[in-house]
mmCIF entry with sequence, helices, sheets and N, C-alpha, C, O atoms, coordinates in Angstrom:
data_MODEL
# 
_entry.id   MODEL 
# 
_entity.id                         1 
_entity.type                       polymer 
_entity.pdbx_number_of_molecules   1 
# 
_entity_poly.entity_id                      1 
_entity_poly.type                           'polypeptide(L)' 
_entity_poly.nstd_linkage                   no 
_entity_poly.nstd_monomer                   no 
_entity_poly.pdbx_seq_one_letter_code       
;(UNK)(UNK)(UNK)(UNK)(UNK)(UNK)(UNK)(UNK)(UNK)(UNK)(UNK)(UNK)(UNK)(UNK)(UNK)(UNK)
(UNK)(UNK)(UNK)(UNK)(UNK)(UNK)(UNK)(UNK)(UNK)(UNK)(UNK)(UNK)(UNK)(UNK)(UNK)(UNK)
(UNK)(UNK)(UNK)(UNK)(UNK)(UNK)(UNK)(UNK)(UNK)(UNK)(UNK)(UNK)(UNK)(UNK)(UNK)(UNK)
(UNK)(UNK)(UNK)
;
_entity_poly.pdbx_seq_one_letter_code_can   XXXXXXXXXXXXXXXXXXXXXXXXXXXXXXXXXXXXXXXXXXXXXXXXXXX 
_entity_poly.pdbx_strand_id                 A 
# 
loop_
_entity_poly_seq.entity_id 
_entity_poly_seq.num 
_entity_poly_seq.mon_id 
_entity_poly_seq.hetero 
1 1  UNK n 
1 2  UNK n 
1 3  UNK n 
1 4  UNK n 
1 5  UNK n 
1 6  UNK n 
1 7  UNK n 
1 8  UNK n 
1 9  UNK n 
1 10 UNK n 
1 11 UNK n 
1 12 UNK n 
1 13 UNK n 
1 14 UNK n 
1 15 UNK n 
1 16 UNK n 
1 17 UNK n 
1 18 UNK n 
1 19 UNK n 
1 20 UNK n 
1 21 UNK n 
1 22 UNK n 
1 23 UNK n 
1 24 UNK n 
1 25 UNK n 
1 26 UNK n 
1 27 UNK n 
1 28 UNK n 
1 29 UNK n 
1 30 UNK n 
1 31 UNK n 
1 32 UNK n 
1 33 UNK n 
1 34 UNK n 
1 35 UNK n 
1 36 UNK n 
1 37 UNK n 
1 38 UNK n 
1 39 UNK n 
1 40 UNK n 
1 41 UNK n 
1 42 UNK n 
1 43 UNK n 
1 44 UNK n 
1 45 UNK n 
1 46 UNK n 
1 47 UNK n 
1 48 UNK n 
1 49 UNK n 
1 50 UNK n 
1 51 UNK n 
# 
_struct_asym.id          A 
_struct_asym.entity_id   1 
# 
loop_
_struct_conf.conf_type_id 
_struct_conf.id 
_struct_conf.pdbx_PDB_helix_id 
_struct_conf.beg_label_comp_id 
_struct_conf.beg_label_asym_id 
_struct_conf.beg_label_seq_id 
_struct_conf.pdbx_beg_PDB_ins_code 
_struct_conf.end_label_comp_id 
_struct_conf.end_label_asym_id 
_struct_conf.end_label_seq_id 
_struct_conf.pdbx_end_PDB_ins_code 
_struct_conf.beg_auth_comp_id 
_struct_conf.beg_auth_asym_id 
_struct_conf.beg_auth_seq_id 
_struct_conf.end_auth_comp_id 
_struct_conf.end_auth_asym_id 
_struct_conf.end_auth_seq_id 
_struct_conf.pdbx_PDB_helix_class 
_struct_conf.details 
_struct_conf.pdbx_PDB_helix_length 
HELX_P HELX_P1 AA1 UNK A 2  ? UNK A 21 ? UNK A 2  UNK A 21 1 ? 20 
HELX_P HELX_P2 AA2 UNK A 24 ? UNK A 49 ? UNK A 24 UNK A 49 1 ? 26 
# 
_struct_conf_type.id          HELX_P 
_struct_conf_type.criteria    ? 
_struct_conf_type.reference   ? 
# 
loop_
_atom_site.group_PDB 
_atom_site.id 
_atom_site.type_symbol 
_atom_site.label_atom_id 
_atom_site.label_alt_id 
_atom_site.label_comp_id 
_atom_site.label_asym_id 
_atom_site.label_entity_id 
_atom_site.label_seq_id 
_atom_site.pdbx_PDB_ins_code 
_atom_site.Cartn_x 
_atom_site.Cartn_y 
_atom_site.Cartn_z 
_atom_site.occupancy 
_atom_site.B_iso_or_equiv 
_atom_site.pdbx_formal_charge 
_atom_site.auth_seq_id 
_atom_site.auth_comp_id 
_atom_site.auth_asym_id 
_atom_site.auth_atom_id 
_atom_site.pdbx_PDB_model_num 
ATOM 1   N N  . UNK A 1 1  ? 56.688 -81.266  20.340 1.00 0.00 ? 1  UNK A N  1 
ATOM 2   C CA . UNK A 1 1  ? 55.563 -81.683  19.529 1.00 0.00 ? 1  UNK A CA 1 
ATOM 3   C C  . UNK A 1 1  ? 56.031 -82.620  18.410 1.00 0.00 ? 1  UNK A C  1 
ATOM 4   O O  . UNK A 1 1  ? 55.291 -83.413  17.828 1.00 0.00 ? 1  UNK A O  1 
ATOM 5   N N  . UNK A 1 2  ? 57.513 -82.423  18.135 1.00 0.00 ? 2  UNK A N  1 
ATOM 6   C CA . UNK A 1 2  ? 57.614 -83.049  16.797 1.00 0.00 ? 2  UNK A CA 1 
ATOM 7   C C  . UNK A 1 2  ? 57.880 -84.425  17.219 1.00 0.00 ? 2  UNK A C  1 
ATOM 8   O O  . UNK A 1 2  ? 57.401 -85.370  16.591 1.00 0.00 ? 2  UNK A O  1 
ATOM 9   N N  . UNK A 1 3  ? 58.816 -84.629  18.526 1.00 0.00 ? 3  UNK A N  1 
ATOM 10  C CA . UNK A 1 3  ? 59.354 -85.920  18.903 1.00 0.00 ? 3  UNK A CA 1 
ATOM 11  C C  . UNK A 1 3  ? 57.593 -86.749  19.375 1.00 0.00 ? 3  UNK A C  1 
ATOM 12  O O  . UNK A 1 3  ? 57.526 -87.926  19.023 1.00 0.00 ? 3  UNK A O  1 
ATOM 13  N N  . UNK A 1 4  ? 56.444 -86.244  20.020 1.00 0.00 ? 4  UNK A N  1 
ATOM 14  C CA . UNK A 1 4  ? 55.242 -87.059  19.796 1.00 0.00 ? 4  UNK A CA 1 
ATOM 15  C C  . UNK A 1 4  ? 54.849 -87.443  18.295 1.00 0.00 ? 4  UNK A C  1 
ATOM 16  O O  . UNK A 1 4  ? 54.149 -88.406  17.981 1.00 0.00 ? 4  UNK A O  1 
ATOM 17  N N  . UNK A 1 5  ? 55.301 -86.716  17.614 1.00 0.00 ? 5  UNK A N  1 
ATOM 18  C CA . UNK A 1 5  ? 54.825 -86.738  16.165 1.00 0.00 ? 5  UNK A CA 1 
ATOM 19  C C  . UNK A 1 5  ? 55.702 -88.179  15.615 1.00 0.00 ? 5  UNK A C  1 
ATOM 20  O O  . UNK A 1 5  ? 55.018 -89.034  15.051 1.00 0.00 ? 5  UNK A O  1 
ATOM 21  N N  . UNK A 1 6  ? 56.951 -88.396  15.753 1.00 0.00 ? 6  UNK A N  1 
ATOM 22  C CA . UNK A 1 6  ? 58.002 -89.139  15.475 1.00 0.00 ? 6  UNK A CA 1 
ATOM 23  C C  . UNK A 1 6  ? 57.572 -90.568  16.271 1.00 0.00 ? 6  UNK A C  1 
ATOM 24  O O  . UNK A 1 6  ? 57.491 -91.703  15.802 1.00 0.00 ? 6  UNK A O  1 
ATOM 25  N N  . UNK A 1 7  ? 57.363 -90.166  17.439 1.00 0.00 ? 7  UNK A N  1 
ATOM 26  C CA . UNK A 1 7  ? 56.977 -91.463  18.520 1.00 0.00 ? 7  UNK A CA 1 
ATOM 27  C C  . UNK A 1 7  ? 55.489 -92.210  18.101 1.00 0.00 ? 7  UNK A C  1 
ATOM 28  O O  . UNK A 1 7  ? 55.338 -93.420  18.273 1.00 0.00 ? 7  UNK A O  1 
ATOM 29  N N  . UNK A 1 8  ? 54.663 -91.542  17.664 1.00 0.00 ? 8  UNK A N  1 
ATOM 30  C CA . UNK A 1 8  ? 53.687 -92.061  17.068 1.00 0.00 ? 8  UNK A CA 1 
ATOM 31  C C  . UNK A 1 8  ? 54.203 -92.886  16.013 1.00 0.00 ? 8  UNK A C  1 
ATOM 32  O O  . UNK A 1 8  ? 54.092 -94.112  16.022 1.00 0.00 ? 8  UNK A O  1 
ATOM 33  N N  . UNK A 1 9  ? 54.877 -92.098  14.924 1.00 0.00 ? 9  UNK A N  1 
ATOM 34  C CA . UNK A 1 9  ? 54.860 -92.967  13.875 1.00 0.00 ? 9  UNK A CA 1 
ATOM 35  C C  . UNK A 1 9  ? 56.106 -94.184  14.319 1.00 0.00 ? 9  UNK A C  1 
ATOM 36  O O  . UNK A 1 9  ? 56.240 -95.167  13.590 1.00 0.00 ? 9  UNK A O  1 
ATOM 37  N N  . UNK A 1 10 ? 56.409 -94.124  14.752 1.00 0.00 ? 10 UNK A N  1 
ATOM 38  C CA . UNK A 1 10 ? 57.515 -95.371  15.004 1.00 0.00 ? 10 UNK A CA 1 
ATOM 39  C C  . UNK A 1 10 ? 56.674 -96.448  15.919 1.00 0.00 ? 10 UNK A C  1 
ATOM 40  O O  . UNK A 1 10 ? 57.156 -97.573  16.050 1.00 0.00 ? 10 UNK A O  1 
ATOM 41  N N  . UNK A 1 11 ? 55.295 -96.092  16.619 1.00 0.00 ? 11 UNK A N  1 
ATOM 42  C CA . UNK A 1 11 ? 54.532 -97.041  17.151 1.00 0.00 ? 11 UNK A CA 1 
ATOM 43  C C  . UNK A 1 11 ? 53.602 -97.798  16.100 1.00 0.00 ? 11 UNK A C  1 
ATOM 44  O O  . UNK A 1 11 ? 53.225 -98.970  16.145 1.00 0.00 ? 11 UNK A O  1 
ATOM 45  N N  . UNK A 1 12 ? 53.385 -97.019  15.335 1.00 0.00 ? 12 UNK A N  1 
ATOM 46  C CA . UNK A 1 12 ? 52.032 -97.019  14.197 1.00 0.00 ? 12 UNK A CA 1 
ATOM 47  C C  . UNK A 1 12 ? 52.816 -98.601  13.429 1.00 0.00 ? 12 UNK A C  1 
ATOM 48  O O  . UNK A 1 12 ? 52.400 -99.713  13.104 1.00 0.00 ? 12 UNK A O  1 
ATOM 49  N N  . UNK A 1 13 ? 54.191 -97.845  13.408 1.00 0.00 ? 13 UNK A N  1 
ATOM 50  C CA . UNK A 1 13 ? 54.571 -99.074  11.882 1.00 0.00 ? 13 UNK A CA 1 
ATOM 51  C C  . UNK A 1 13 ? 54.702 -100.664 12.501 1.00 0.00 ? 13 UNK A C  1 
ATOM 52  O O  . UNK A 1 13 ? 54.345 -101.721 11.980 1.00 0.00 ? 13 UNK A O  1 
ATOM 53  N N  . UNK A 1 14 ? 55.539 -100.338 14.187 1.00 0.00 ? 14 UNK A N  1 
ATOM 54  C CA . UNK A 1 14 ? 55.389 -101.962 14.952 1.00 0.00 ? 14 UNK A CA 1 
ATOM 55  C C  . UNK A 1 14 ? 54.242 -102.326 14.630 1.00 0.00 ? 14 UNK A C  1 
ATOM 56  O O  . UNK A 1 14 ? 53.866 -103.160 13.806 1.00 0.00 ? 14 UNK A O  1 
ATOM 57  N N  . UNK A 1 15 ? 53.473 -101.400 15.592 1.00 0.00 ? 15 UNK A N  1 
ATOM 58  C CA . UNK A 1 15 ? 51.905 -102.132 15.278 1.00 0.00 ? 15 UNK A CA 1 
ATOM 59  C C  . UNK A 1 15 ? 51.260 -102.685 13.702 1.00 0.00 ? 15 UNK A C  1 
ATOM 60  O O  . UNK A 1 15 ? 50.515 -103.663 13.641 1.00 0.00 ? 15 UNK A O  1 
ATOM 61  N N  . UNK A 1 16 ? 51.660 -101.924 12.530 1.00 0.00 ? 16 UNK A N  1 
ATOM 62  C CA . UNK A 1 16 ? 51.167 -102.331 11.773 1.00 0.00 ? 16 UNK A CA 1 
ATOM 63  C C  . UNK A 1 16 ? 52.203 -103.914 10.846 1.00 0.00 ? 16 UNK A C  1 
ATOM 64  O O  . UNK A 1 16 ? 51.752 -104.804 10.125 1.00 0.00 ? 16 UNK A O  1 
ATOM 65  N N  . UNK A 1 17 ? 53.701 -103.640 11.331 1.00 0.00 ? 17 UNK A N  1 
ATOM 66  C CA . UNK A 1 17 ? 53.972 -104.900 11.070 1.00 0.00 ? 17 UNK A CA 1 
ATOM 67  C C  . UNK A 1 17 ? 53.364 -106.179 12.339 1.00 0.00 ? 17 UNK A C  1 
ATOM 68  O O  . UNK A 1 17 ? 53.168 -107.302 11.876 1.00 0.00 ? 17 UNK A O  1 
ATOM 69  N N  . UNK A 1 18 ? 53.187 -106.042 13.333 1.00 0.00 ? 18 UNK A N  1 
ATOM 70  C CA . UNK A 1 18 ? 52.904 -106.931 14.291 1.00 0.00 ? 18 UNK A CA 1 
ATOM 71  C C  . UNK A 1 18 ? 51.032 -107.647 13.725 1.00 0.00 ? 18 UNK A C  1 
ATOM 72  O O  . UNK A 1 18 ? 50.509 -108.734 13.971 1.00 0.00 ? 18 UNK A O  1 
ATOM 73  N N  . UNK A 1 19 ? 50.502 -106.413 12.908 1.00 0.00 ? 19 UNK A N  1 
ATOM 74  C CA . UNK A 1 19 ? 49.468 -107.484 12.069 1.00 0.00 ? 19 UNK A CA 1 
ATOM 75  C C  . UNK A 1 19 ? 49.645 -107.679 10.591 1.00 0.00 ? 19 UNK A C  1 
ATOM 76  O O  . UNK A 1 19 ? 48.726 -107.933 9.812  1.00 0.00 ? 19 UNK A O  1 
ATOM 77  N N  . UNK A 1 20 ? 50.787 -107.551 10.306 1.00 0.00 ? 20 UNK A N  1 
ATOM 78  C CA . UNK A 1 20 ? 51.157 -108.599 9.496  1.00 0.00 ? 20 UNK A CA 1 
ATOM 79  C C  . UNK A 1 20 ? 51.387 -109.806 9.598  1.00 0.00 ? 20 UNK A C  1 
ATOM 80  O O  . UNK A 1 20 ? 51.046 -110.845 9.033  1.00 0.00 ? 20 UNK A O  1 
ATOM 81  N N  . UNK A 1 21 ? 51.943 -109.535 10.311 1.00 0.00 ? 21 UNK A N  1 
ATOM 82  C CA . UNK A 1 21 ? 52.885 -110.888 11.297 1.00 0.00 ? 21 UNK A CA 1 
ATOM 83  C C  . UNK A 1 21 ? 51.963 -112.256 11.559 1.00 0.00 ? 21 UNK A C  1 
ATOM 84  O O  . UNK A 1 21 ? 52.174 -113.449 11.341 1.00 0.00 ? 21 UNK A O  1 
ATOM 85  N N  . UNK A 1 22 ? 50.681 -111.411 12.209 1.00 0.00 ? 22 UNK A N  1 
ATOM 86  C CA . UNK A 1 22 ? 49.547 -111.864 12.968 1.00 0.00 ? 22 UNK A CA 1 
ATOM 87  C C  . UNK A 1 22 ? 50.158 -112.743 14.281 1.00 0.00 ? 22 UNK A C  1 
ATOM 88  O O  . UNK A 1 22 ? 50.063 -113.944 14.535 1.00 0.00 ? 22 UNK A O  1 
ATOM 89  N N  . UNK A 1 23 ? 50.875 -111.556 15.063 1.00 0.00 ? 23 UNK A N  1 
ATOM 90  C CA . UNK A 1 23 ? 51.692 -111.357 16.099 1.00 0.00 ? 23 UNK A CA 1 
ATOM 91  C C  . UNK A 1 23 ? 50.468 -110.749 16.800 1.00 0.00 ? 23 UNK A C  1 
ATOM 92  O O  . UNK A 1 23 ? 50.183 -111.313 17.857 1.00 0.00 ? 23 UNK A O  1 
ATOM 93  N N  . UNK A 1 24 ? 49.686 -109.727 16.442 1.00 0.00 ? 24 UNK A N  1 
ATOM 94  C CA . UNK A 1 24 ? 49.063 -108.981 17.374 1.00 0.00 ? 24 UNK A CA 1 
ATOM 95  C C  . UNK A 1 24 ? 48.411 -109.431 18.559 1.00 0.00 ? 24 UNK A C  1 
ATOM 96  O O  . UNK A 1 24 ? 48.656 -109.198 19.743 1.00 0.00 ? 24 UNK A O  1 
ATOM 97  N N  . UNK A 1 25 ? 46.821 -110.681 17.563 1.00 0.00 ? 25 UNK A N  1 
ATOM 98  C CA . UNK A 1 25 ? 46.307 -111.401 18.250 1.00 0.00 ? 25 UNK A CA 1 
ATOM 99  C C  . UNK A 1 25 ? 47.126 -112.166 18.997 1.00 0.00 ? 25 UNK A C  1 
ATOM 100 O O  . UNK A 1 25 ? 46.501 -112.160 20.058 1.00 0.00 ? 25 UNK A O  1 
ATOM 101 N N  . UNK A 1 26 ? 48.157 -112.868 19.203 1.00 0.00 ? 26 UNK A N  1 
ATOM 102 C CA . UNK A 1 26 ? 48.896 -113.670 20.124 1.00 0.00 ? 26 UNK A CA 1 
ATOM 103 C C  . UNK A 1 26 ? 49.461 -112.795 21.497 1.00 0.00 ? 26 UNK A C  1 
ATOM 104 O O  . UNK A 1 26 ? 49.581 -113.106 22.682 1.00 0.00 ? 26 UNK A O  1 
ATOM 105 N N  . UNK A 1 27 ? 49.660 -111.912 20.949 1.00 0.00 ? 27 UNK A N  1 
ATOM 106 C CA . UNK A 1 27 ? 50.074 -110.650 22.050 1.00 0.00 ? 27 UNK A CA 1 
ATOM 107 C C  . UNK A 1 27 ? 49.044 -110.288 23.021 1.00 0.00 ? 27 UNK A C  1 
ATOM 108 O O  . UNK A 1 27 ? 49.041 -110.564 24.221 1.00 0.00 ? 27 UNK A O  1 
ATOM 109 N N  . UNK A 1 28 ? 48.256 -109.702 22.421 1.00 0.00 ? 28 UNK A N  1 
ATOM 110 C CA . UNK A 1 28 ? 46.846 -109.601 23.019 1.00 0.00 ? 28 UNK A CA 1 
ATOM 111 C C  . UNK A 1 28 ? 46.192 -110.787 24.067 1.00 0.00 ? 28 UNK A C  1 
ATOM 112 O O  . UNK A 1 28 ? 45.843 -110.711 25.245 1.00 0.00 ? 28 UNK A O  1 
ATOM 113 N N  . UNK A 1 29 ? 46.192 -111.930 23.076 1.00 0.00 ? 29 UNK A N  1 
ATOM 114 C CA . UNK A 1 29 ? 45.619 -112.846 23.888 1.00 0.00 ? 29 UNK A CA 1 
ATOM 115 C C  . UNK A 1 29 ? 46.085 -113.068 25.679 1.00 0.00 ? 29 UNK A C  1 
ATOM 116 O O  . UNK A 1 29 ? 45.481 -113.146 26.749 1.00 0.00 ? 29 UNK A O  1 
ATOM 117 N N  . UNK A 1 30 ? 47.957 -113.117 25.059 1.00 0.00 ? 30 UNK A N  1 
ATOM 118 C CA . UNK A 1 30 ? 48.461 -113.307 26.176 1.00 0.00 ? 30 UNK A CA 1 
ATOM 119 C C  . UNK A 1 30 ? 48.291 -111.995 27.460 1.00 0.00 ? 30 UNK A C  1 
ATOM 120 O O  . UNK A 1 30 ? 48.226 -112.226 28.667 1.00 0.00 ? 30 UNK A O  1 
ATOM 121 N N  . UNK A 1 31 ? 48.247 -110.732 26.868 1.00 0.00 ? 31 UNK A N  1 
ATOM 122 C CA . UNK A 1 31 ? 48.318 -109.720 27.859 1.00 0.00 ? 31 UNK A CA 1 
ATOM 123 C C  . UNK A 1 31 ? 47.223 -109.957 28.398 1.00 0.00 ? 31 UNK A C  1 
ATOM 124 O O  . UNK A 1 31 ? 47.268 -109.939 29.628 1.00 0.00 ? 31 UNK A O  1 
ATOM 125 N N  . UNK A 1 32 ? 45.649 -110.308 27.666 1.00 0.00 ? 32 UNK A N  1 
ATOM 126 C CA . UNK A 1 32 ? 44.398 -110.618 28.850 1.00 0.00 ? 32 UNK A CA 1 
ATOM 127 C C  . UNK A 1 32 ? 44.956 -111.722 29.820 1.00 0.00 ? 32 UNK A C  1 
ATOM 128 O O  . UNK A 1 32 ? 44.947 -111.360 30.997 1.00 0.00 ? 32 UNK A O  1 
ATOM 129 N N  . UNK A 1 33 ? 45.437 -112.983 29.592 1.00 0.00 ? 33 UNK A N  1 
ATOM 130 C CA . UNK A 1 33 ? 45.920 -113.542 30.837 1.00 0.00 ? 33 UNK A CA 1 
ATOM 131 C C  . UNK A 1 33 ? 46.507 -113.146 31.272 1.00 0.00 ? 33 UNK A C  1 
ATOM 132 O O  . UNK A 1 33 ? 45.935 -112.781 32.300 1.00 0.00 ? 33 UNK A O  1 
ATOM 133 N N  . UNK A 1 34 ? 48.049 -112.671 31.323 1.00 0.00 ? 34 UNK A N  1 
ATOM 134 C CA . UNK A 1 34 ? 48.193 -111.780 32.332 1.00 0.00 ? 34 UNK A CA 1 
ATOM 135 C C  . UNK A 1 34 ? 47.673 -110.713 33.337 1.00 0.00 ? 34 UNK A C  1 
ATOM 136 O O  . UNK A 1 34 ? 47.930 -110.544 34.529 1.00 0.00 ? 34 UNK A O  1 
ATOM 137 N N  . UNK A 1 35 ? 47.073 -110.222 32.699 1.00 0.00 ? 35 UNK A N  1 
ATOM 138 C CA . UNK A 1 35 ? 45.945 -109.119 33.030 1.00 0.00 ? 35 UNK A CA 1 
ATOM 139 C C  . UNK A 1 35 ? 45.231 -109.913 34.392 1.00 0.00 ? 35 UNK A C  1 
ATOM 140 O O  . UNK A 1 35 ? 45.248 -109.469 35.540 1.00 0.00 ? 35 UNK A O  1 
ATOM 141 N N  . UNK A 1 36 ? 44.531 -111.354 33.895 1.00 0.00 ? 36 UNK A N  1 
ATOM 142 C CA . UNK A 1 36 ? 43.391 -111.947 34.682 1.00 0.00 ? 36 UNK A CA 1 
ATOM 143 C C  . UNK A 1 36 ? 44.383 -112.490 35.727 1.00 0.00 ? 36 UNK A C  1 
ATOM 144 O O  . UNK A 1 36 ? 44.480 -111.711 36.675 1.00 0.00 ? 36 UNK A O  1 
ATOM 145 N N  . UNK A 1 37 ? 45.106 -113.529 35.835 1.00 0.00 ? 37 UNK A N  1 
ATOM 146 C CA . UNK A 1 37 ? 45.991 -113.346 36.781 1.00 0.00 ? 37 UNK A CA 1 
ATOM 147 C C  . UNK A 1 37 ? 46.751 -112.541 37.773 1.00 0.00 ? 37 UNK A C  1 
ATOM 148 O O  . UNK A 1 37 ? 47.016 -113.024 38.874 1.00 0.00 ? 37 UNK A O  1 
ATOM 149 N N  . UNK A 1 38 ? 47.139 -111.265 37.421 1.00 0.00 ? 38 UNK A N  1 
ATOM 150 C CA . UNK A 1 38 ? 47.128 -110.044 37.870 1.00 0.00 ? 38 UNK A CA 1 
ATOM 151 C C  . UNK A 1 38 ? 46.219 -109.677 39.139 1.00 0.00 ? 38 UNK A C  1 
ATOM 152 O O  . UNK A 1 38 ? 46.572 -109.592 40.315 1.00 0.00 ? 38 UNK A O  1 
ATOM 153 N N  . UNK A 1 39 ? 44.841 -109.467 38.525 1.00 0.00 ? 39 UNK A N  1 
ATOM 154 C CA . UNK A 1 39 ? 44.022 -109.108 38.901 1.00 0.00 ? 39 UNK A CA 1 
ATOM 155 C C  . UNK A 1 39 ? 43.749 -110.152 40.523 1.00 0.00 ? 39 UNK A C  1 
ATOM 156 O O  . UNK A 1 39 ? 43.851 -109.839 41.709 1.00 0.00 ? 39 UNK A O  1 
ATOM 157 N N  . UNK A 1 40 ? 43.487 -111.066 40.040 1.00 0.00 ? 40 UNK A N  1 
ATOM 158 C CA . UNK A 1 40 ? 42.892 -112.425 41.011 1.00 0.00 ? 40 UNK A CA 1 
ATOM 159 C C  . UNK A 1 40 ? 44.091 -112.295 42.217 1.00 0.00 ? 40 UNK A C  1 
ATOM 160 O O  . UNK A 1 40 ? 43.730 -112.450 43.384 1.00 0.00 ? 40 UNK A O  1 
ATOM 161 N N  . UNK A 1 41 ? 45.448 -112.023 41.933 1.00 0.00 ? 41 UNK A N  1 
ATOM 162 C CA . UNK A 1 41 ? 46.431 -112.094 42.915 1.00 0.00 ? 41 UNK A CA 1 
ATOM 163 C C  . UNK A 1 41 ? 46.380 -110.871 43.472 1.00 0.00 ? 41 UNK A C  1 
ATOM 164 O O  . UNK A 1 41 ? 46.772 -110.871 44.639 1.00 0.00 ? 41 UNK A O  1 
ATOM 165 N N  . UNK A 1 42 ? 45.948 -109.570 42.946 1.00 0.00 ? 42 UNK A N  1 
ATOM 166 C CA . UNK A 1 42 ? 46.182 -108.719 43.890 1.00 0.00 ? 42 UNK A CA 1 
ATOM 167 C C  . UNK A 1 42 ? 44.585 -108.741 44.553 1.00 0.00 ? 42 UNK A C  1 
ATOM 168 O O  . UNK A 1 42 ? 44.471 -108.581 45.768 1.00 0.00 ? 42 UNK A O  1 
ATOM 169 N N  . UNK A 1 43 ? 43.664 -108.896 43.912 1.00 0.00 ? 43 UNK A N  1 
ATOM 170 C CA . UNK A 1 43 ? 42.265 -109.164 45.077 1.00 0.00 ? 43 UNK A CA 1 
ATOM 171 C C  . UNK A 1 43 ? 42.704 -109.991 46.358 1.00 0.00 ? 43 UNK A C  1 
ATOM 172 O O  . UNK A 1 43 ? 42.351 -109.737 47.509 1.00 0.00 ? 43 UNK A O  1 
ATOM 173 N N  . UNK A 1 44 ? 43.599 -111.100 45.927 1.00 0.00 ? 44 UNK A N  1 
ATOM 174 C CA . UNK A 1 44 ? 44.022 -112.275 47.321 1.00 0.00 ? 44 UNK A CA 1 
ATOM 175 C C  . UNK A 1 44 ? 44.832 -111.714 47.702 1.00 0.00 ? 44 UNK A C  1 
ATOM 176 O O  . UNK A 1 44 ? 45.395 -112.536 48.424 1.00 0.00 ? 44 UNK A O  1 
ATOM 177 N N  . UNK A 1 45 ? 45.638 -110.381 47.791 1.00 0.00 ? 45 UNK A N  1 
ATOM 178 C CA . UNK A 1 45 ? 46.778 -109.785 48.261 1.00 0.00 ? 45 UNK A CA 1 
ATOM 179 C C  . UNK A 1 45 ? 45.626 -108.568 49.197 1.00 0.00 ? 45 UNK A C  1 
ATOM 180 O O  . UNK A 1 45 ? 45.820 -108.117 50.326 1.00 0.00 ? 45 UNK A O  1 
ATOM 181 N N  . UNK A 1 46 ? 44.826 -108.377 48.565 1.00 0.00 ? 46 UNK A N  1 
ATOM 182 C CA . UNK A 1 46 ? 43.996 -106.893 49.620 1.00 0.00 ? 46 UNK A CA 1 
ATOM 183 C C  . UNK A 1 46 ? 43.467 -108.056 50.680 1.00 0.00 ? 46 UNK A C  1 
ATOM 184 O O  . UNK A 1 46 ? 43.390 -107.761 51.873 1.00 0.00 ? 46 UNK A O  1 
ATOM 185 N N  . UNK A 1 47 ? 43.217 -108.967 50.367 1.00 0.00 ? 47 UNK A N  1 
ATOM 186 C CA . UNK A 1 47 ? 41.988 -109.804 51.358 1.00 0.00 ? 47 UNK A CA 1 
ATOM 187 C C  . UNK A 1 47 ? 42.812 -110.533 52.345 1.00 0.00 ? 47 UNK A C  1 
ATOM 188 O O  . UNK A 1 47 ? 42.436 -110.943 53.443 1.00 0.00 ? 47 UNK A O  1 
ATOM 189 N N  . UNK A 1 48 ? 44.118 -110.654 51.753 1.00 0.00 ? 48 UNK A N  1 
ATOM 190 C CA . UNK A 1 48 ? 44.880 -111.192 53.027 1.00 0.00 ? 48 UNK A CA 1 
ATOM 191 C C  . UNK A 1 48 ? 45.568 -109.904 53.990 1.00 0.00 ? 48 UNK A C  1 
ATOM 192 O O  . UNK A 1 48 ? 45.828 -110.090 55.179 1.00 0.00 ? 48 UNK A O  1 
ATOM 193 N N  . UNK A 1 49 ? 45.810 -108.637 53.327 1.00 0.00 ? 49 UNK A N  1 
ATOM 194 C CA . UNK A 1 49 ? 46.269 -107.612 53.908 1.00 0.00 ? 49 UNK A CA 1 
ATOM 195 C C  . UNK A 1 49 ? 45.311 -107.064 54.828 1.00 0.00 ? 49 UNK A C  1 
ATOM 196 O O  . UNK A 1 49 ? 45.667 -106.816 55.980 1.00 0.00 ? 49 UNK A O  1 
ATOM 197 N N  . UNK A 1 50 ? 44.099 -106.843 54.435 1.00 0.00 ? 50 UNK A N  1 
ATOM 198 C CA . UNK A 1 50 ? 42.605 -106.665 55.544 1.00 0.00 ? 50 UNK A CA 1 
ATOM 199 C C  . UNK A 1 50 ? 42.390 -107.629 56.406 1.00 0.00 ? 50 UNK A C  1 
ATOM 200 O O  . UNK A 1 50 ? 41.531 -107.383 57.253 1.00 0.00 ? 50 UNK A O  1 
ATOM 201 N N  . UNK A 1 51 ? 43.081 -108.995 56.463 1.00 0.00 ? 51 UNK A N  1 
ATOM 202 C CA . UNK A 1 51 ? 42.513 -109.730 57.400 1.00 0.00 ? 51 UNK A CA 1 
ATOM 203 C C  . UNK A 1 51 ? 43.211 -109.828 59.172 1.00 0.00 ? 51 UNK A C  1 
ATOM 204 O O  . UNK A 1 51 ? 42.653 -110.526 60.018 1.00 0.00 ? 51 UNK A O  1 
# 
């Protein structure tokens, strides 16, 4: 319980320097493209595997 307790806070503070930074939004932005790309290649990966 304590090491979740520890792991939180060692996420909390990245995150809260990463909007300092104003790192976050850039991060973000990029993980939705990835994300959308992702996505589109494995739809063309089921549709060629079903065909």
């Amino acid at each position: 319980m304590q090491l979740a307790f520890i792991l939180k806070r060692v996420m909390y503070i990245y995150v809260t320097e990463l909007f300092r930074s104003q790192r976050f939004l850039f991060y973000m932005i990029h993980a939705r493209r990835i994300y959308e790309k992702v996505e589109t290649e494995w739809s063309a990966f089921k549709t060629a595997g079903s065909s």
